[in-house]
TISEKE-783921 format. One line per field, with one value per atom (N, C-alpha, C): residue number from 0; residue in three letters; chain; atom name; x, z, y negated. Coordinates in Angstrom, 1 decimal, padded with zeros to 4 digits. Atoms other than C-alpha are relative to their C-alpha. Layout:
<recs>
pos = c(NUM / ...)
code = c(Ala / ...)
unit = c(A / ...)
site = c(CA / ...)
east = c(X / ...)
up = c(Z / ...)
north = c(Y / ...)
</recs>
This chain:
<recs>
pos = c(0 / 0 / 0 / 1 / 1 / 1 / 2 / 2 / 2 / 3 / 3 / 3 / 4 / 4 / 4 / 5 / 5 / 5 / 6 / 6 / 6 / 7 / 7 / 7 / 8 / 8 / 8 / 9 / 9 / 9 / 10 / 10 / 10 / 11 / 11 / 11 / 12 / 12 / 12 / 13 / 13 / 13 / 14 / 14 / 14 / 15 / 15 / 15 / 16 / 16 / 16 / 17 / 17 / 17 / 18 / 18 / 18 / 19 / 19 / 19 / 20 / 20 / 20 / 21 / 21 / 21 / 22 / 22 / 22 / 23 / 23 / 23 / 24 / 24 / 24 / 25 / 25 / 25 / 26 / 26 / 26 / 27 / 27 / 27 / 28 / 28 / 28 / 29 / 29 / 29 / 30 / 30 / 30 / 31 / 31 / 31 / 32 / 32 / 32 / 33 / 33 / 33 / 34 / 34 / 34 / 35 / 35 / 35 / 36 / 36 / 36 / 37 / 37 / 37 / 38 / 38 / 38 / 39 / 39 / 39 / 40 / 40 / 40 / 41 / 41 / 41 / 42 / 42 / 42 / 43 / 43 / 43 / 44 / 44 / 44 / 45 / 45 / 45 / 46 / 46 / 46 / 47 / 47 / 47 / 48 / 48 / 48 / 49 / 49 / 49 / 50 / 50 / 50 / 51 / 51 / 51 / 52 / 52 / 52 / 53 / 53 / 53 / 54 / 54 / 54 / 55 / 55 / 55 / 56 / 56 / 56 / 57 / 57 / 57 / 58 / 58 / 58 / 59 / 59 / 59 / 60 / 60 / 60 / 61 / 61 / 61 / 62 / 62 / 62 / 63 / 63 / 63 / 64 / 64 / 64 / 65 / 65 / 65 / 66 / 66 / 66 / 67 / 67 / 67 / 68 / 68 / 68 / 69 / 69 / 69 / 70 / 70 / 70 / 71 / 71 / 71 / 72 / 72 / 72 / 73 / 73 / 73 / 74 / 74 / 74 / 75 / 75 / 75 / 76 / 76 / 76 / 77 / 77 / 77 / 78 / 78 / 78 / 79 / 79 / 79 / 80 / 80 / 80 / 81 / 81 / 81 / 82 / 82 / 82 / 83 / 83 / 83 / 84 / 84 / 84 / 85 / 85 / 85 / 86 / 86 / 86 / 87 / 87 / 87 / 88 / 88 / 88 / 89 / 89 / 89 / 90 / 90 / 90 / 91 / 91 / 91 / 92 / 92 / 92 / 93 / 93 / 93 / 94 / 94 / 94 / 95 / 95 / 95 / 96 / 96 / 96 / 97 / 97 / 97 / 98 / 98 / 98 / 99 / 99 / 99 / 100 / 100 / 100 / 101 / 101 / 101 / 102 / 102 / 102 / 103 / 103 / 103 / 104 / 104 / 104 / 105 / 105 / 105 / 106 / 106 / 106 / 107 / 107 / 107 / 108 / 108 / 108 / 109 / 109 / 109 / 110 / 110 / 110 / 111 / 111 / 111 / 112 / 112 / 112 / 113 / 113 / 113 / 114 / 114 / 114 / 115 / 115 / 115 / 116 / 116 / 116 / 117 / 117 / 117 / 118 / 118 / 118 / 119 / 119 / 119 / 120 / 120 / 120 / 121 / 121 / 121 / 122 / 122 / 122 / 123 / 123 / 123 / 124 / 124 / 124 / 125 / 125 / 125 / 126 / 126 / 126 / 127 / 127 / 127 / 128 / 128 / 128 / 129 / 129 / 129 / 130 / 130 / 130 / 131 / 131 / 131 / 132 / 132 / 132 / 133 / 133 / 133 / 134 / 134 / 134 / 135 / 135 / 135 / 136 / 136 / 136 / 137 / 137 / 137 / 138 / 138 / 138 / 139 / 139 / 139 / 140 / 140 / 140 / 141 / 141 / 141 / 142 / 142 / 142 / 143 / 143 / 143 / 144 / 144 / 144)
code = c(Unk / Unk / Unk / Unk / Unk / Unk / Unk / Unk / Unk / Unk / Unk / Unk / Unk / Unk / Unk / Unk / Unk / Unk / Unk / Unk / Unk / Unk / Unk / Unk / Unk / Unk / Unk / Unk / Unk / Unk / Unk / Unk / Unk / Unk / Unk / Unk / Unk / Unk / Unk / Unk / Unk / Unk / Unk / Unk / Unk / Unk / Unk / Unk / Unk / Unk / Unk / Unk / Unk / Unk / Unk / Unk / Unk / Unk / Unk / Unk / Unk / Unk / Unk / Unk / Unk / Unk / Unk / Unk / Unk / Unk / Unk / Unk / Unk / Unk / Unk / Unk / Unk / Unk / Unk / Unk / Unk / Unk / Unk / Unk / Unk / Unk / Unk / Unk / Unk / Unk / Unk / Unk / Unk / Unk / Unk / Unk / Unk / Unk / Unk / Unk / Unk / Unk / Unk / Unk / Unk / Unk / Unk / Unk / Unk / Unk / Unk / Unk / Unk / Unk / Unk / Unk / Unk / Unk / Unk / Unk / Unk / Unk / Unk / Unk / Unk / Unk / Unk / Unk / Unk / Unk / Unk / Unk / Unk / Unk / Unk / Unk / Unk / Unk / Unk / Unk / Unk / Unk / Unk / Unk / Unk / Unk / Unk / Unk / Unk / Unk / Unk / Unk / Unk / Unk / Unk / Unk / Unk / Unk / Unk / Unk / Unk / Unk / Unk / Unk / Unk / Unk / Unk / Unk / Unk / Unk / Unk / Unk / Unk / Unk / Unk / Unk / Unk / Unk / Unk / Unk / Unk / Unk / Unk / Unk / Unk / Unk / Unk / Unk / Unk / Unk / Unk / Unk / Unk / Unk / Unk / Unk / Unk / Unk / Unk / Unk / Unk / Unk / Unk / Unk / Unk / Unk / Unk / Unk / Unk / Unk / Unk / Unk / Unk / Unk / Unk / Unk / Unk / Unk / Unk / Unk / Unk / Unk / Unk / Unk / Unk / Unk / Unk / Unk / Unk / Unk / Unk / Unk / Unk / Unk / Unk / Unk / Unk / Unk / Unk / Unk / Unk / Unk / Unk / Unk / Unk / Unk / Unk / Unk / Unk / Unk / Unk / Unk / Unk / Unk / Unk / Unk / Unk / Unk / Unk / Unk / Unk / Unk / Unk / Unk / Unk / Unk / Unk / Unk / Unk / Unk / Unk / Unk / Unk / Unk / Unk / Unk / Unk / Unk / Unk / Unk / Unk / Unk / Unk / Unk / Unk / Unk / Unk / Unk / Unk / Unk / Unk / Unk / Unk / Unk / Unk / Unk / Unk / Unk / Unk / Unk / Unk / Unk / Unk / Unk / Unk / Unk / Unk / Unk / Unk / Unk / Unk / Unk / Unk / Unk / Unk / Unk / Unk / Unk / Unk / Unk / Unk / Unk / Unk / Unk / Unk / Unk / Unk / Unk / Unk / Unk / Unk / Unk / Unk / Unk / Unk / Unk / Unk / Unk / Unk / Unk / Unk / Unk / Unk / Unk / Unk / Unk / Unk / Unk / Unk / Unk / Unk / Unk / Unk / Unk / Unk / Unk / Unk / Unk / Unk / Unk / Unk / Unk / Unk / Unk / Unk / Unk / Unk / Unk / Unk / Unk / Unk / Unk / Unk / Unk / Unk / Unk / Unk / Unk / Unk / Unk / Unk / Unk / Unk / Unk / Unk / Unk / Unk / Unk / Unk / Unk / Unk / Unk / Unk / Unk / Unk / Unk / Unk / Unk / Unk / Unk / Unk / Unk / Unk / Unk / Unk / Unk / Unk / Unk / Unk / Unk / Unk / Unk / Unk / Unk / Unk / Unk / Unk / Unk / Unk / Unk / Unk / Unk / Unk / Unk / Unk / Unk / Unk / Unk / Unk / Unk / Unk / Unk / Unk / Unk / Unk)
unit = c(A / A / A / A / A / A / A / A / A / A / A / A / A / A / A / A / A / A / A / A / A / A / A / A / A / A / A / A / A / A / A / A / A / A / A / A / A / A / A / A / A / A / A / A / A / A / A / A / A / A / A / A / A / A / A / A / A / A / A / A / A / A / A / A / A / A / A / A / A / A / A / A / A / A / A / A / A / A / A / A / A / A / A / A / A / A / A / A / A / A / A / A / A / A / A / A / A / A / A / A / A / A / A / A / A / A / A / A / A / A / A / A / A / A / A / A / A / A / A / A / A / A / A / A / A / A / A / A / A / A / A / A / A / A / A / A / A / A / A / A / A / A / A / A / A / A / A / A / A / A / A / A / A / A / A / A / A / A / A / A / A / A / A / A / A / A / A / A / A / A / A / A / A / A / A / A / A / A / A / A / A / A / A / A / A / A / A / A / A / A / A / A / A / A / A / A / A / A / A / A / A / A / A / A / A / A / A / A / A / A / A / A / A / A / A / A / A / A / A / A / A / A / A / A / A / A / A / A / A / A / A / A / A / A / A / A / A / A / A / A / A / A / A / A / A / A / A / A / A / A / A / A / A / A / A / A / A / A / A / A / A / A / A / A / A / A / A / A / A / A / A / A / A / A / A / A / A / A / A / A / A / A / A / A / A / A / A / A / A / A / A / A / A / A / A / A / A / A / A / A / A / A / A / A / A / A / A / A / A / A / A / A / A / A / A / A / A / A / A / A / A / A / A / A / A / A / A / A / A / A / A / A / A / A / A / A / A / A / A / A / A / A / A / A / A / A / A / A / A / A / A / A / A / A / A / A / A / A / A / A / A / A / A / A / A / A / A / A / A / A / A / A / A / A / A / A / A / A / A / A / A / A / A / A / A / A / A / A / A / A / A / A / A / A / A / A / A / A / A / A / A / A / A / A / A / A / A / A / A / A / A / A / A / A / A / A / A / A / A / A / A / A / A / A / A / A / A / A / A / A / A / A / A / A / A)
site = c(N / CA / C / N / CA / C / N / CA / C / N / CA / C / N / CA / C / N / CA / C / N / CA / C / N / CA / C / N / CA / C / N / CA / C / N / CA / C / N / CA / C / N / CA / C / N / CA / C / N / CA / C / N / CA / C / N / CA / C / N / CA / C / N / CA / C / N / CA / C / N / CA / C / N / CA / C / N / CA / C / N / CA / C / N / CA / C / N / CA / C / N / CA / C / N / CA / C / N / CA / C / N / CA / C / N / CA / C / N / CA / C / N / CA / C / N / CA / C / N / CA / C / N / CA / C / N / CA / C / N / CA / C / N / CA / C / N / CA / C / N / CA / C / N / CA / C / N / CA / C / N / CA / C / N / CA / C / N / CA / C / N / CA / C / N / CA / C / N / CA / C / N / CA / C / N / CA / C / N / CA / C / N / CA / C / N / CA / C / N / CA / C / N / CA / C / N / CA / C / N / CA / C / N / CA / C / N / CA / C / N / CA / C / N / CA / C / N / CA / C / N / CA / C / N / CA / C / N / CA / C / N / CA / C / N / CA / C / N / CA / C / N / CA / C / N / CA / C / N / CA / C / N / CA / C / N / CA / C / N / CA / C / N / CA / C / N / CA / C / N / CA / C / N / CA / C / N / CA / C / N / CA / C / N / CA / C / N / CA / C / N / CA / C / N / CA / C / N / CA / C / N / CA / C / N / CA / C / N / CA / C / N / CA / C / N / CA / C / N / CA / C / N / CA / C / N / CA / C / N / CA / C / N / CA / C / N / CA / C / N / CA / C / N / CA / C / N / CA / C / N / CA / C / N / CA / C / N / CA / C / N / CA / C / N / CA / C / N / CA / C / N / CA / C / N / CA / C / N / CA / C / N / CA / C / N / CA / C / N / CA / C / N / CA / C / N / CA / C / N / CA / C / N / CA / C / N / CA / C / N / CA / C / N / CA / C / N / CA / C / N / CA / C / N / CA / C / N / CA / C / N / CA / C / N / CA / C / N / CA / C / N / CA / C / N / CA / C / N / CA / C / N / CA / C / N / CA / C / N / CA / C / N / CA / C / N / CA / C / N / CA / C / N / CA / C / N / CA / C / N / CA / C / N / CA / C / N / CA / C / N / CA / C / N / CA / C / N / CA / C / N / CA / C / N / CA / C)
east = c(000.9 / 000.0 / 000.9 / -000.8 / 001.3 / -000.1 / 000.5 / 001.9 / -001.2 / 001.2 / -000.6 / -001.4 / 001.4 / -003.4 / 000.1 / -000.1 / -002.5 / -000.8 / 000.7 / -003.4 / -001.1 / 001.5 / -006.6 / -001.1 / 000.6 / -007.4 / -000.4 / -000.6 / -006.6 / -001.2 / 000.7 / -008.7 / -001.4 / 001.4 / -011.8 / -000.5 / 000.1 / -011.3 / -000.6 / -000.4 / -011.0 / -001.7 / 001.4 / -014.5 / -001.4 / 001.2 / -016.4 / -000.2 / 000.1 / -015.4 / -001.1 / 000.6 / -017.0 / -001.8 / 000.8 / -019.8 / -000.7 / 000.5 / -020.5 / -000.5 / 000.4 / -020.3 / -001.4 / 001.0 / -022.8 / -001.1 / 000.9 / -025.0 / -000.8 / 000.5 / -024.6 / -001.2 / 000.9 / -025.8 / -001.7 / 001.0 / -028.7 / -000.7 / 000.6 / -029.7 / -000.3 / 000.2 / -029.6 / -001.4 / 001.1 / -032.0 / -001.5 / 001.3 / -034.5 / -000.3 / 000.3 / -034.4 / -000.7 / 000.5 / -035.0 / -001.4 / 001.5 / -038.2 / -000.8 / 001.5 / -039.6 / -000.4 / 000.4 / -039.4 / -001.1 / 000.9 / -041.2 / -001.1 / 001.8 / -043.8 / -000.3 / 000.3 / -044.5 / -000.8 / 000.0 / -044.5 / -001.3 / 001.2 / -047.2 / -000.8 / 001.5 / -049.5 / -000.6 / 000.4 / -049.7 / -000.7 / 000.5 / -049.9 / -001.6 / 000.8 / -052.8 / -001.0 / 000.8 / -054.4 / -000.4 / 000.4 / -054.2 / -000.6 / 000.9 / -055.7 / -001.7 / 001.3 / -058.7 / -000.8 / 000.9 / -059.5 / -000.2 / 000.7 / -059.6 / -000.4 / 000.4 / -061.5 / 000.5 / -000.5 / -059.7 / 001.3 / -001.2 / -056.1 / 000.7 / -001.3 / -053.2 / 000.9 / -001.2 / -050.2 / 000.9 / -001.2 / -046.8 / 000.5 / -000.7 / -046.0 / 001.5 / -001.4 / -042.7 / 000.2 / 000.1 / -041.9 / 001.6 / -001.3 / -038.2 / 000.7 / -001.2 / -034.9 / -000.4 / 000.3 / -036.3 / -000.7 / 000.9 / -038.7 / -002.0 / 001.7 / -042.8 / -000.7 / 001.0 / -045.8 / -001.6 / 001.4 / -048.9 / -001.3 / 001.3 / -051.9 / -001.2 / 001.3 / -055.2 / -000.4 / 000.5 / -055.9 / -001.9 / 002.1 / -060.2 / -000.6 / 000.6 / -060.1 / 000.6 / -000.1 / -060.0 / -000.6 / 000.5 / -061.2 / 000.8 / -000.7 / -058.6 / 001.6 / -001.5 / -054.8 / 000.9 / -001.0 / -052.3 / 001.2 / -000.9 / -049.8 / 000.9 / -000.4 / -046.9 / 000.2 / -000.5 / -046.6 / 000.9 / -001.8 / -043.2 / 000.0 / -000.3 / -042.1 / -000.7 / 000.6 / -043.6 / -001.4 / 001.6 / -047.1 / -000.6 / 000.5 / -049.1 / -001.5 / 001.6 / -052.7 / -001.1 / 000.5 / -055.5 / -000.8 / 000.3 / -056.6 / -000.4 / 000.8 / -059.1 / 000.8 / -001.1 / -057.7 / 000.6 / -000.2 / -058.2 / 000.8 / -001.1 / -056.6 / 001.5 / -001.4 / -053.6 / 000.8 / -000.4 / -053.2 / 000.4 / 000.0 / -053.7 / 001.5 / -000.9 / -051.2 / 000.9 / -001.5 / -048.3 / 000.3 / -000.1 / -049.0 / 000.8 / -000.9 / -048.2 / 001.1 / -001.2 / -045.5 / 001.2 / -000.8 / -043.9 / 000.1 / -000.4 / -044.2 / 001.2 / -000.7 / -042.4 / 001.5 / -001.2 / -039.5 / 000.4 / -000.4 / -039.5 / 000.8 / -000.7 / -038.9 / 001.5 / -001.2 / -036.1 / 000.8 / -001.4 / -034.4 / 000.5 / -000.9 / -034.4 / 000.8 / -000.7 / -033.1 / 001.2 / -001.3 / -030.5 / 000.8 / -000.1 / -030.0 / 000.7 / -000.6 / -029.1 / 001.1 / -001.1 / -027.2 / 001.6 / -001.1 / -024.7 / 000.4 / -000.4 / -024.7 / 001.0 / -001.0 / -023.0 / 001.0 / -001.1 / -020.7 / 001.2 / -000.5 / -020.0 / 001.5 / -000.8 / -018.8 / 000.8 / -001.6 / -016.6 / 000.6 / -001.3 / -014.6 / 000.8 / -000.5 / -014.4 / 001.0 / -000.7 / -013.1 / 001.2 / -001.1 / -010.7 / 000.9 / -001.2 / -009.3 / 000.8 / -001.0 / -008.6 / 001.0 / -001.0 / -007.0 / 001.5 / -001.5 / -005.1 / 001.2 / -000.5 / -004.0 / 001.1 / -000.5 / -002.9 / 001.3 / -001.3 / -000.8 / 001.0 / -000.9 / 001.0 / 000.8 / -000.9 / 001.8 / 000.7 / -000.8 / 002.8 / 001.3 / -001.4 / 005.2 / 001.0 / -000.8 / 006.7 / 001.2 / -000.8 / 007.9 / 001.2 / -001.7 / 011.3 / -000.2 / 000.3 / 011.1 / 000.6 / -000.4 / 011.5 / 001.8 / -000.9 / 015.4 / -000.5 / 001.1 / 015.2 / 000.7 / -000.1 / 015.3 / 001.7 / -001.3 / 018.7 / -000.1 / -000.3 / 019.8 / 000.6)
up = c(000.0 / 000.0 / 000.0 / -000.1 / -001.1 / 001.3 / -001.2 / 001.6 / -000.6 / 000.3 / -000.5 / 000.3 / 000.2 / -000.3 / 002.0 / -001.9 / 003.5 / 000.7 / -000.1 / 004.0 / -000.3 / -000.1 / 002.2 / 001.0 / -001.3 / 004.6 / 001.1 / -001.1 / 007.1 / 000.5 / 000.1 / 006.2 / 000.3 / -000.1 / 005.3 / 001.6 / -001.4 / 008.9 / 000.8 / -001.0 / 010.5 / -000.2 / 000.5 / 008.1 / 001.1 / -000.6 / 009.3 / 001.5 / -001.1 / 012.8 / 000.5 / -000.6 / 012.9 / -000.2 / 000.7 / 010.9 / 001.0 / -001.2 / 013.8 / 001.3 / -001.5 / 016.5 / -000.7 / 000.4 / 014.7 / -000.1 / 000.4 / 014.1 / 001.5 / -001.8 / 018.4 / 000.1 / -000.6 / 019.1 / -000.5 / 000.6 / 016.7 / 000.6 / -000.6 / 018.4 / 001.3 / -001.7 / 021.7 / -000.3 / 000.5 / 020.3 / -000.4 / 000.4 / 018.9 / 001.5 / -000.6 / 021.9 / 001.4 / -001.2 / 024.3 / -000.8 / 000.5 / 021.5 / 000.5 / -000.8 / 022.4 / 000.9 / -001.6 / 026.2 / 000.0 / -000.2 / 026.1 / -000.6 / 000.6 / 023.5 / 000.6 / -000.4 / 025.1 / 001.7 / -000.8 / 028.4 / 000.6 / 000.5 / 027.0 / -000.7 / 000.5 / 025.5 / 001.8 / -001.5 / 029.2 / 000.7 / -000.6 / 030.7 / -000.1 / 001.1 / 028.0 / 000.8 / -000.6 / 029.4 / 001.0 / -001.1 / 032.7 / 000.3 / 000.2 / 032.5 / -000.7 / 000.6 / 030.4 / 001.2 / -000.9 / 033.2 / 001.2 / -001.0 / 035.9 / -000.6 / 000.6 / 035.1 / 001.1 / -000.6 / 037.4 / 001.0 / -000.8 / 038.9 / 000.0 / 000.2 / 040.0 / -001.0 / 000.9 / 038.5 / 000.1 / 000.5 / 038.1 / -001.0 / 001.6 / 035.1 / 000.2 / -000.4 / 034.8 / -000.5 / 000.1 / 034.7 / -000.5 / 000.7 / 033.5 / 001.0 / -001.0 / 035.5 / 001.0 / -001.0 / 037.4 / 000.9 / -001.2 / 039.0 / -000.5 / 000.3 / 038.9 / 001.3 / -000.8 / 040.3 / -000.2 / -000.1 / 041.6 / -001.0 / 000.8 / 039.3 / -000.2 / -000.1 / 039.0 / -001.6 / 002.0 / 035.0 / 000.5 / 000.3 / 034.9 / -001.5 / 001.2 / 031.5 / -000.8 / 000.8 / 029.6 / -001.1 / 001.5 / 026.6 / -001.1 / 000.7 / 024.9 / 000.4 / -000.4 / 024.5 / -001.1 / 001.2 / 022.8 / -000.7 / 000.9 / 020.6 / -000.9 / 001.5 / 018.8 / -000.9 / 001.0 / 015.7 / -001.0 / 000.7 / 014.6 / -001.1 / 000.7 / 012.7 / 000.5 / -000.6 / 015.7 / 000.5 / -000.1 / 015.3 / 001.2 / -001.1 / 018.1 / -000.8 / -000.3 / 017.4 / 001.4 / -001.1 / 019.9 / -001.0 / 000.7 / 019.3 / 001.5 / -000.9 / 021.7 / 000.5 / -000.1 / 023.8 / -001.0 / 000.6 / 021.3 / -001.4 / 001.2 / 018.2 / 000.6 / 000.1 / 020.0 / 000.8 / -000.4 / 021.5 / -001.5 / 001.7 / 017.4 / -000.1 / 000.7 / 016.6 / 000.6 / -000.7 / 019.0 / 000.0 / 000.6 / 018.4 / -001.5 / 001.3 / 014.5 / 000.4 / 000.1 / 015.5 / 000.6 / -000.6 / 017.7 / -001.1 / 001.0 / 014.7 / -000.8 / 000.4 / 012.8 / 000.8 / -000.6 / 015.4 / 000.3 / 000.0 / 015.9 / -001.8 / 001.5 / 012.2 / -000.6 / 000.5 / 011.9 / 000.8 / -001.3 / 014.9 / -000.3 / 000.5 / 013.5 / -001.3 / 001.2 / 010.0 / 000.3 / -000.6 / 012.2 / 000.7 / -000.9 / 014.0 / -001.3 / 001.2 / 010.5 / -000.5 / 000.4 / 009.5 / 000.9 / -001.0 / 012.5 / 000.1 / 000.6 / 012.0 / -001.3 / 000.5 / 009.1 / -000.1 / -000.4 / 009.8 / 000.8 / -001.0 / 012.6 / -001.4 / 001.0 / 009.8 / -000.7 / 000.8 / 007.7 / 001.0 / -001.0 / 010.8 / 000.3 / -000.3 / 011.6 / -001.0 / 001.4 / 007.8 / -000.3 / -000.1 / 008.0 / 001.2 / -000.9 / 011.2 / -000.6 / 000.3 / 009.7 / -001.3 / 001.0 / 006.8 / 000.6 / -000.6 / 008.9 / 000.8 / -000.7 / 011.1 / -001.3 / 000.9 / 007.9 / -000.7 / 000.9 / 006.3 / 001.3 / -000.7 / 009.6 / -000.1 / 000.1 / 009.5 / -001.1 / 001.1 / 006.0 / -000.1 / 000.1 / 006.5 / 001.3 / -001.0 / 009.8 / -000.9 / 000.5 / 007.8 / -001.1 / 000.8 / 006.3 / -001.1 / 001.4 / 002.4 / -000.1 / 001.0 / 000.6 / -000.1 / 000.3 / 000.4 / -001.6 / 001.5 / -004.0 / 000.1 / -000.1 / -005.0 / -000.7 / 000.4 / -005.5 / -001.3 / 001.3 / -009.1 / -000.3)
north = c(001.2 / 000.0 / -001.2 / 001.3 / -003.3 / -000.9 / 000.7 / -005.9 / -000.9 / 000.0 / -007.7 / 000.3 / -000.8 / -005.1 / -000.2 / 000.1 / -005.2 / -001.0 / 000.9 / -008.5 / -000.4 / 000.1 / -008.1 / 000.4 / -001.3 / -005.3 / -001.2 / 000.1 / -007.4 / -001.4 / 001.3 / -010.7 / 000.6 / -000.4 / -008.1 / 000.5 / -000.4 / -006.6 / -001.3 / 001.0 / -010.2 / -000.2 / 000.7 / -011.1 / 001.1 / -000.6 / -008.0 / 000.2 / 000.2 / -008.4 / -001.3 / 001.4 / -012.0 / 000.2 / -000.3 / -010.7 / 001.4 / -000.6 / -008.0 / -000.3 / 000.9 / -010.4 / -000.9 / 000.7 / -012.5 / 000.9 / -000.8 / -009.3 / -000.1 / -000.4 / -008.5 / -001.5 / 000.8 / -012.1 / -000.2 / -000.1 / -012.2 / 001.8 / -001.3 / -008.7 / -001.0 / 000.7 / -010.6 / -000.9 / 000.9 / -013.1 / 000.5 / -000.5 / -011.0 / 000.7 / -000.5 / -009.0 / -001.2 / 000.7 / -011.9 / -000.9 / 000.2 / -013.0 / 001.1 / -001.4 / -009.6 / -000.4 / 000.1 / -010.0 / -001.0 / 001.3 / -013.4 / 000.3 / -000.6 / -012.3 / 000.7 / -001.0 / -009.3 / -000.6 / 000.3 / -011.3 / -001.4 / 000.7 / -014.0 / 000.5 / -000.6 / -011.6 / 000.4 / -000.4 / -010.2 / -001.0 / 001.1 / -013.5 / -000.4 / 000.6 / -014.6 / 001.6 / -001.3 / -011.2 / 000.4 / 000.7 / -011.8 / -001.0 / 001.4 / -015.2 / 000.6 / -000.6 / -013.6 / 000.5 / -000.3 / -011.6 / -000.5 / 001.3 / -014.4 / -000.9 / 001.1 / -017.0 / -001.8 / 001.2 / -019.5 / 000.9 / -000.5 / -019.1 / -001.1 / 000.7 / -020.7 / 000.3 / -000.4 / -021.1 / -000.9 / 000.8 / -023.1 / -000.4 / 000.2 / -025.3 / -000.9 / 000.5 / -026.3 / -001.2 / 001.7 / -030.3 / 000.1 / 000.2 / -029.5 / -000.1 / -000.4 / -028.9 / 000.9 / -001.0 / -025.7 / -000.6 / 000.7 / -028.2 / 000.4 / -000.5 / -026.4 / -001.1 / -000.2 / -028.0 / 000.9 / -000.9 / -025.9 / -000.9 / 000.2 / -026.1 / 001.2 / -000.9 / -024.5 / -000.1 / -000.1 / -023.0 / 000.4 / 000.0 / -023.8 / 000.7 / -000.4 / -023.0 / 001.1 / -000.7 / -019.7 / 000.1 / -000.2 / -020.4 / -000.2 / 000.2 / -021.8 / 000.1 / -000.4 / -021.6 / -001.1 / 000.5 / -024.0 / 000.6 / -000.6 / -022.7 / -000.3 / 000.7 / -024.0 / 001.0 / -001.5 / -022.2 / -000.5 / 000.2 / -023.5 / -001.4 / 001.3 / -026.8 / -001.2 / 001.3 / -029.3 / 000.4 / 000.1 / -028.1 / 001.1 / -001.0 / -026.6 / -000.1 / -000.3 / -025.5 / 000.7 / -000.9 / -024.1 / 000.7 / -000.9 / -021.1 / 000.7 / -000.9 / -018.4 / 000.8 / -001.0 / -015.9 / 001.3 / -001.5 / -013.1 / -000.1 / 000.6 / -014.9 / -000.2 / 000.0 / -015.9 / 001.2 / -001.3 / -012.3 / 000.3 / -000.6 / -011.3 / -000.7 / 001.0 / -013.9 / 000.3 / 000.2 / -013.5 / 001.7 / -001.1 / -009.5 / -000.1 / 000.2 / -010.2 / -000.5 / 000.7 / -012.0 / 001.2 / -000.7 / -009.3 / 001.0 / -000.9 / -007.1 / -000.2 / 000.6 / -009.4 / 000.1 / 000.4 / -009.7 / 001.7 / -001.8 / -005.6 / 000.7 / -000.7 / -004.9 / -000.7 / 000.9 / -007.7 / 000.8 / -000.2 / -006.3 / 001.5 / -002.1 / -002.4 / -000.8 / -000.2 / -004.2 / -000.5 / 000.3 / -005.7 / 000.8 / -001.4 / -002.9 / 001.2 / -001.3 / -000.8 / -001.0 / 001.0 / -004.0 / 000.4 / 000.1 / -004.0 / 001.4 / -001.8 / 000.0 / 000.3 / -000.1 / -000.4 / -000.7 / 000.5 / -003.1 / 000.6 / -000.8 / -000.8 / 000.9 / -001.3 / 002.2 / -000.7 / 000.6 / -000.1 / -000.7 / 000.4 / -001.5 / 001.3 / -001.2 / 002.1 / 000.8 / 000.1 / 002.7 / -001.2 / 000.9 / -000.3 / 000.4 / -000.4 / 000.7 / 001.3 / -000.9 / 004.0 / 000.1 / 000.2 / 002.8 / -001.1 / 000.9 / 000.2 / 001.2 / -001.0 / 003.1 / 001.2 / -000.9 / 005.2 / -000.7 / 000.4 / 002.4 / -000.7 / -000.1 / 001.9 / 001.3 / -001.4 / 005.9 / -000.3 / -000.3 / 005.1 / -000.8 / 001.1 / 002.2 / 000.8 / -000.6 / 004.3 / 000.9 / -001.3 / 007.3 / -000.8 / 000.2 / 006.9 / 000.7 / -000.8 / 007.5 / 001.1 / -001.7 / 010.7 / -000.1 / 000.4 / 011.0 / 000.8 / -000.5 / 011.7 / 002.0 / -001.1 / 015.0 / 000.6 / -000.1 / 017.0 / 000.7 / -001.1 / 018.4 / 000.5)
</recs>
């Protein structure tokens, strides 16, 4: 292997390394959309079945005051680029369900994504590994005639 070809190796390793880390974080991300979705359909489902509860809304910097939810009828919702609509409890259960669909199928295609990133680092290492054995070994002496 040329020192050349070495250095490519070496750049495409560095690329699919960054390119794996970027896969992990984006796994993190989706996995902390689930939690929350998952954690506001409940909520939104809990609330259905009291028709009046407490609760803590948060005013910013880990600071809540107590409040009393009177109304289950409706629910605000942003649904991305600024805009919030209200929508019933049973729509925005539908709605933040579709949404968890959406965030489940990205996270398996990420999930097969970062799987193969995985197998070519594993493929690069063992070629890095191979053209170290090959530069160790002391050439062929030539053959005698």
């Amino acid at each position: 292997m040329s020192e050349q070809q070495a250095e490519q190796l070496m750049q495409q390793m560095q690329m699919l390394e960054t390119y794996f880390s970027d896969l992990s974080q984006r796994e993190g991300t989706f996995v902390s959309i689930l939690r929350e979705t998952a954690a506001a359909i409940e909520s939104i489902k809990s609330l259905n079945s009291k028709p009046e509860s407490e609760t803590l809304v948060s005013i910013g910097m880990g600071t809540y005051i107590p409040t009393k939810i009177s109304s289950t009828q409706k629910i605000v919702m942003n649904i991305g680029a600024g805009i919030a609509v209200e929508k019933d409890f049973t729509s925005a259960i539908n709605y933040l369900e579709a949404r968890l669909k959406e965030v489940e199928i990205a996270l398996q295609d990420n999930a097969a994504k970062k799987q193969d990133a995985a197998n070519r680092l594993e493929q690069g290492k063992a070629q890095v590994n191979q053209m170290m054995q090959s530069m160790q070994q002391p050439p062929s002496p030539p053959p005698s005639g």
